[in-house]
C-alpha positions as CSV (number, residue, x, y, z in Angstrom):
1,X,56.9,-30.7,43.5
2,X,57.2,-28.4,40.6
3,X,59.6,-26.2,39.4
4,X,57.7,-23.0,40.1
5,X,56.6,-24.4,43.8
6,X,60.5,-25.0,44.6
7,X,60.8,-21.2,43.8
8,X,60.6,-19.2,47.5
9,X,58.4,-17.0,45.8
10,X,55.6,-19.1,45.7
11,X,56.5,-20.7,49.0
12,X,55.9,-17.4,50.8
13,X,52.2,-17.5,49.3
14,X,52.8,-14.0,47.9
15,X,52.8,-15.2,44.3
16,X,50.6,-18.4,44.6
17,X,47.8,-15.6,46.0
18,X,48.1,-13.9,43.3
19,X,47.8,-16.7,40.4
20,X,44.8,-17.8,42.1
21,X,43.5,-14.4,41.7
22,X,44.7,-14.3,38.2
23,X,42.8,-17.4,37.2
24,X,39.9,-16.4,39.1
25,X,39.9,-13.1,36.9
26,X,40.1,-15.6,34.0
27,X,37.3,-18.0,34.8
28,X,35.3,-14.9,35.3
29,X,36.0,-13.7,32.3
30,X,35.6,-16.5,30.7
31,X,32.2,-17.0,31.9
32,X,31.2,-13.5,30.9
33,X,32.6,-14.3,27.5
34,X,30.0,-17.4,27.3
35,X,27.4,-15.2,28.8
36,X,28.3,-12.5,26.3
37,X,28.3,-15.3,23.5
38,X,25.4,-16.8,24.6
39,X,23.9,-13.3,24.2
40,X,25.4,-12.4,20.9
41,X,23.7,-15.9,19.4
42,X,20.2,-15.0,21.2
43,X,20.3,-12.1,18.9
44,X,21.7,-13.3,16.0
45,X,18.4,-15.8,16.3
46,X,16.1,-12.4,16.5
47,X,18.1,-10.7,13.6
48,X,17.0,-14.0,11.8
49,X,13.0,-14.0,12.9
50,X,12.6,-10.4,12.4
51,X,14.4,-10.7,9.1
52,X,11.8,-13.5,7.9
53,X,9.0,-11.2,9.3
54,X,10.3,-8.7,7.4
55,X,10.9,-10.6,4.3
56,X,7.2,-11.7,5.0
57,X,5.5,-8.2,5.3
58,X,7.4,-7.5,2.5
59,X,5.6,-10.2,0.0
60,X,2.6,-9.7,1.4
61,X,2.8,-5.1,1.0
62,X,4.0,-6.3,-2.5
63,X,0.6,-8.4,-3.3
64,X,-1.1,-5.8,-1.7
65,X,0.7,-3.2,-4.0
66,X,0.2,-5.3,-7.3
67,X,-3.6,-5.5,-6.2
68,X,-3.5,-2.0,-6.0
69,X,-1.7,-0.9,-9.0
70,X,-4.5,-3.0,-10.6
71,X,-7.5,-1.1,-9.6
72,X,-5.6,1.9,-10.6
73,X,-5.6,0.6,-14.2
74,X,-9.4,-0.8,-14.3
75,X,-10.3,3.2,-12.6
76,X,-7.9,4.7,-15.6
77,X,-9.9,2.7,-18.3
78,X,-13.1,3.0,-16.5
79,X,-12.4,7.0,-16.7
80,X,-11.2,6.5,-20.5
81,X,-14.2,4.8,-21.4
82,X,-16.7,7.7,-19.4
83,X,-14.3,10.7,-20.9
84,X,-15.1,8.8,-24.7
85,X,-19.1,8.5,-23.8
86,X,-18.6,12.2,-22.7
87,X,-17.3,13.7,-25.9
88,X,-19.5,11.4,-28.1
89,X,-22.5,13.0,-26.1
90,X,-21.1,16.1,-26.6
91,X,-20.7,15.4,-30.2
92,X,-24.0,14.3,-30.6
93,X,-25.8,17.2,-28.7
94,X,-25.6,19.8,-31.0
95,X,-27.8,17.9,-33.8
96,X,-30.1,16.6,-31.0
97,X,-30.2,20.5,-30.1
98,X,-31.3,21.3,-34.0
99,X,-33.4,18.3,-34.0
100,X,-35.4,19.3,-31.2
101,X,-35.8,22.7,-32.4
102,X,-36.9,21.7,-35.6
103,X,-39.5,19.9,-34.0
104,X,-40.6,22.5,-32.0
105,X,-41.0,24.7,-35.3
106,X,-43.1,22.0,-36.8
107,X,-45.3,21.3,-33.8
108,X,-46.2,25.2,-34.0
109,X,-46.7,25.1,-37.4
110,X,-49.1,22.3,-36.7
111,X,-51.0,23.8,-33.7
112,X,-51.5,27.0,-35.9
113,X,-53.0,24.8,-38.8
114,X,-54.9,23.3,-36.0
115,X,-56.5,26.6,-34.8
116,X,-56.9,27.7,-37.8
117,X,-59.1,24.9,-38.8
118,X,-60.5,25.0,-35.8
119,X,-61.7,28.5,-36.0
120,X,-63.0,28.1,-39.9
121,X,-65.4,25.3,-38.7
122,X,-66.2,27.5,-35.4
123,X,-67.2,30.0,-38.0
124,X,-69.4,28.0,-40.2
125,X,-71.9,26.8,-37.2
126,X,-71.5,23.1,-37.3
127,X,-72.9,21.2,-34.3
């Protein structure tokens, strides 16, 4: 017999009713702290996985980015190059202008030699 049972308060079953409810309390809590810690790890585990998903997305937004940012650049030069092609046009339309109208000046000068010659042989009654 122990020291505690020789006590009369535990021979009365007062006290020993209420150590068994005391580590009843415990066990319980105990098994809700495993429970609890079984839960917290369960979560730590999909913490992890959705960090590596993350992580994952992440690289793969970044090639999609880097991609992106490339296009960009070809568009930018692509736009460089047409806004060059523009102003050389633009450079070069004012002497095509002159050009053309010089042309148009000498064609007139030829179709009125042209009539001209055309009514001096009219006048001379050639067949």
């Amino acid at each position: 017999m122990s020291a505690a049972e020789g006590c009369p308060r535990y021979r009365r079953g007062g006290g020993g009713e209420a150590v068994l409810r005391a580590r009843a309390e415990a066990a319980g809590y105990r098994r809700l702290l495993r429970a609890r810690a079984a839960e917290v790890e369960a979560l730590r585990g999909a913490v992890g996985a959705l960090h590596r998903r993350l992580e994952g997305l992440r690289d793969r937004r970044s090639g999609e980015v880097a991609k992106y940012q490339e296009r960009v650049a070809e568009l930018e030069r692509e736009i460089s190059e047409a806004e060059a092609e523009m102003l050389r046009c633009l450079r070069e339309y004012p002497a095509l202008l002159r050009l053309r109208m010089a042309l148009e000046a000498e064609i007139a000068a030829y179709r009125e030699m042209l009539e001209g010659e055309e009514l001096r042989l009219g006048g001379l009654g050639l067949p």
